[in-house]
C-alpha positions as CSV (number, residue, x, y, z in Angstrom):
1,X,16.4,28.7,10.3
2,X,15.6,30.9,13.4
3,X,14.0,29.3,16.2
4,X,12.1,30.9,18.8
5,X,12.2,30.3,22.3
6,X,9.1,30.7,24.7
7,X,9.1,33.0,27.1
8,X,10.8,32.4,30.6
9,X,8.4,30.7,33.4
10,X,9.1,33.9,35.8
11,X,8.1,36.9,33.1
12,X,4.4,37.2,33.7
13,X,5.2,38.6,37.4
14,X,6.6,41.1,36.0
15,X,5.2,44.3,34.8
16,X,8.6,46.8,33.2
17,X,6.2,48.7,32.0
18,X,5.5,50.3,35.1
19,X,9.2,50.3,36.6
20,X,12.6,51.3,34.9
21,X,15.0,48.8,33.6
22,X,18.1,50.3,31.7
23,X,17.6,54.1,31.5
24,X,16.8,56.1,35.0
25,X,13.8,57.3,34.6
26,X,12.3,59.8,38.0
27,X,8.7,58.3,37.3
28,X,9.0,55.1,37.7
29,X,10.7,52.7,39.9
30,X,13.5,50.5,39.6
31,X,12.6,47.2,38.1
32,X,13.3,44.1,40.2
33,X,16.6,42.4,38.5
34,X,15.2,39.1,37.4
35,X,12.7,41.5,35.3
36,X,15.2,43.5,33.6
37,X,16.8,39.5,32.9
38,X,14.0,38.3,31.4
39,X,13.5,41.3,29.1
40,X,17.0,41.3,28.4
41,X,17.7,37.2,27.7
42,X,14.2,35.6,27.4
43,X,15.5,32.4,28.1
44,X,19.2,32.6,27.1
45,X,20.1,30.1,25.9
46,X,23.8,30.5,27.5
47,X,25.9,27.4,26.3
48,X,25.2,25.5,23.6
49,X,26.7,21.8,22.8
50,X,25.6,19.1,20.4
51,X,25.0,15.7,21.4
52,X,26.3,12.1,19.5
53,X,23.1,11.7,17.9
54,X,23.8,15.3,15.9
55,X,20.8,17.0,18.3
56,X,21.8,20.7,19.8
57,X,21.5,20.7,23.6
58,X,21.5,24.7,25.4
59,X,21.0,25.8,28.6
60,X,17.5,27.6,29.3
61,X,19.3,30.2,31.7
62,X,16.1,31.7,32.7
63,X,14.2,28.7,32.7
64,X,16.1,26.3,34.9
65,X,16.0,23.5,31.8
66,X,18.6,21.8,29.3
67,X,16.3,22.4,26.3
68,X,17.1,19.9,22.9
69,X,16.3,20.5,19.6
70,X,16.2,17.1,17.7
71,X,18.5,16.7,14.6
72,X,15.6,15.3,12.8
73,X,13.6,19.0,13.4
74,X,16.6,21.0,12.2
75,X,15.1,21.8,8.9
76,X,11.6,21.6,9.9
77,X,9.5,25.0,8.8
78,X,7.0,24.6,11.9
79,X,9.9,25.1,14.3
80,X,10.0,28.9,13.2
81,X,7.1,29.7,15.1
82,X,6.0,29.6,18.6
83,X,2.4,27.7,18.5
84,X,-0.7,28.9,20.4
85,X,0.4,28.2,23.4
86,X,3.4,30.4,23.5
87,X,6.0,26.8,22.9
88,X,8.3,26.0,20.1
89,X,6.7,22.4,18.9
90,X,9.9,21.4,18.0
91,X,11.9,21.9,21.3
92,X,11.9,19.2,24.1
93,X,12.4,20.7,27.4
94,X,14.6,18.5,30.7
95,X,13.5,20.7,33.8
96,X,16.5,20.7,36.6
97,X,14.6,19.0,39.6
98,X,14.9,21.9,42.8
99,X,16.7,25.1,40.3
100,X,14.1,27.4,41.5
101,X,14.0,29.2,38.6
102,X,12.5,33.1,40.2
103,X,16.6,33.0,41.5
104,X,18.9,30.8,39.9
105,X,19.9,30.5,36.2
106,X,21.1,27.4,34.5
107,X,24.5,28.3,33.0
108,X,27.5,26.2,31.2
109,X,26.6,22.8,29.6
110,X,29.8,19.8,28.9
111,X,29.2,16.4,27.6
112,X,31.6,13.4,28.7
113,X,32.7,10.8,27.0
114,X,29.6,8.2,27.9
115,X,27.4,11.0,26.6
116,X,26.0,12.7,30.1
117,X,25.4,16.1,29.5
118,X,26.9,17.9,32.7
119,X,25.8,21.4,33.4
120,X,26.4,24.2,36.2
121,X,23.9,26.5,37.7
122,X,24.2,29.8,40.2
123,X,22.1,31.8,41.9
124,X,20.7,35.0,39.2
125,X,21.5,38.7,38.7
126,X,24.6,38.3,41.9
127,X,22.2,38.5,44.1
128,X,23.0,35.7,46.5
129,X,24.4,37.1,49.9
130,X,23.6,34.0,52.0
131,X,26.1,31.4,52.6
132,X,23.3,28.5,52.1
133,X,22.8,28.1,48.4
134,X,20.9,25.0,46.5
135,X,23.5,26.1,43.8
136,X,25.2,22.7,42.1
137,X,26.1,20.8,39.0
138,X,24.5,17.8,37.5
139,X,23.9,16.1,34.4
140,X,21.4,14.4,32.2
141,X,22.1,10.9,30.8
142,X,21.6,9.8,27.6
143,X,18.8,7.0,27.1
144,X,16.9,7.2,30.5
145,X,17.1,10.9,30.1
146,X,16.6,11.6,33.5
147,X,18.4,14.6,35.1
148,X,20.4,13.9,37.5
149,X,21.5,16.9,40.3
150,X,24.3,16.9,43.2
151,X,23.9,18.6,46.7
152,X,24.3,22.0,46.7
153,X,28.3,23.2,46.3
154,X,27.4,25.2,49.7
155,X,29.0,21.9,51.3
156,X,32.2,24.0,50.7
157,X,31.6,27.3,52.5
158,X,34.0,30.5,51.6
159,X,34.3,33.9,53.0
160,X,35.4,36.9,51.2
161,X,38.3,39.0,51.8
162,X,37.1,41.3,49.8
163,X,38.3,40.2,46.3
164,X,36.0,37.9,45.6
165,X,32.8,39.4,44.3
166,X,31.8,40.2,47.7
167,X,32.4,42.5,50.0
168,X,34.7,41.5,53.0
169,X,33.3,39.3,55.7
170,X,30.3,38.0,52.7
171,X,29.6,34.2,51.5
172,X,30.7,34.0,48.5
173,X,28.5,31.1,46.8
174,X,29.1,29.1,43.6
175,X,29.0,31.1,40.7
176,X,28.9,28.2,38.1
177,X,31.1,30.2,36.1
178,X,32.6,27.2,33.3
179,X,32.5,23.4,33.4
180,X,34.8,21.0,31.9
181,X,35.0,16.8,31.3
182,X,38.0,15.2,30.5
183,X,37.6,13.0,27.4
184,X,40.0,10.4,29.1
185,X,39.5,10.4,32.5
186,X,36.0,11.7,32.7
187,X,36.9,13.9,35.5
188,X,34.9,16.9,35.9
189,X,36.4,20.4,36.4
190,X,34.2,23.3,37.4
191,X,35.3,27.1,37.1
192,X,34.6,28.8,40.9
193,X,35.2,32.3,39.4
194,X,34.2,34.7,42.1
195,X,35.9,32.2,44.9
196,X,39.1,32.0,42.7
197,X,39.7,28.1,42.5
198,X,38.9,25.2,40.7
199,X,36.7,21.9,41.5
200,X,36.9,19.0,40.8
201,X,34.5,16.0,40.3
202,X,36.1,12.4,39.9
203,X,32.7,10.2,38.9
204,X,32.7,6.6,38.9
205,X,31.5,5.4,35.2
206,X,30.1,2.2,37.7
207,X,27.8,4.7,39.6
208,X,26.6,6.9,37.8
209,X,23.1,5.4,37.1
């Protein structure tokens, strides 16, 4: 089966039929970036994982939501078709509490061993050129479901040299380039591409709910 995504929150503010997206074109505009996103990805998905229960988990990049598609739907005929209100009737939607959604895009998705779903986020199209960023990782846990996100990774400031994504003398922010969970220790590792390092997240199984 094939099953369609709605479209991303952000798309009806834009209009590409009045601006140019791929191909320069000398009567029309440049489209905004997050436009030319939306017509390019819809809503991604970007990473894609499945759960202990058998259900598939993806990232909604241009949605700011870890969407779920139950195993129990996998073969059901209705979730080929949007309904009339532009949703998949099969797909349950977790929205990212504070992802602002017109500028960053959910990204990489990891589960752990106690089932939490981690994912990263970063600010959209490499646009971000301020060092304050709500830009973090989280995750959703299983049973209460509730989604569950850090302070933003701006905590940790870094300045170009001019190698990393930015020009020299730029914040650099976090990209949310890869995560990782170790199966035994349940640490966290996060790729900080354009910064050129690693993090690293050592949770305590005791706090976590």
């Amino acid at each position: 089966h094939r099953f369609p995504l709605a479209h991303p929150p952000g798309e009806t503010s834009c209009d590409t039929k009045r601006c140019a997206c791929f191909i320069s074109d000398p009567s029309k505009p440049p489209c905004a970036k997050r436009c030319c996103l939306y017509s390019l990805l819809g809503q991604g998905p970007w990473a894609l994982i499945e759960d202990v229960s058998g259900d598939v988990l993806w990232s909604g990049q241009e949605a700011g939501v870890i969407s779920r598609l139950p195993v129990a739907r996998h073969g059901d005929a209705r979730c080929t078709a949007l309904d009339a209100n532009g949703r998949n009737p099969c797909i349950v939607e977790h929205p990212v509490p504070g992802l602002d959604a017109t500028r960053q895009q959910l990204l990489w998705l990891a589960r752990d061993a106690e089932g939490n779903v981690w994912f990263t986020e970063g600010e959209g199209a490499g646009d971000a050129t301020t060092a304050r960023t709500t830009s973090s990782v989280g995750f959703l846990q299983p049973g209460t479901l509730r989604v569950i996100r850090f302070p933003p990774l701006s905590v940790f400031p870094f300045t170009s040299s001019g190698n990393e994504c930015r020009p020299a003398g730029d914040p650099v922010v976090f990209p949310g380039a890869g995560i990782s969970v170790d199966p035994r220790s349940g640490t966290v590792w996060l790729a900080d591409y354009c910064r050129k390092r690693l993090g690293r997240l050592a949770p305590d199984p005791q706090r976590l709910g």
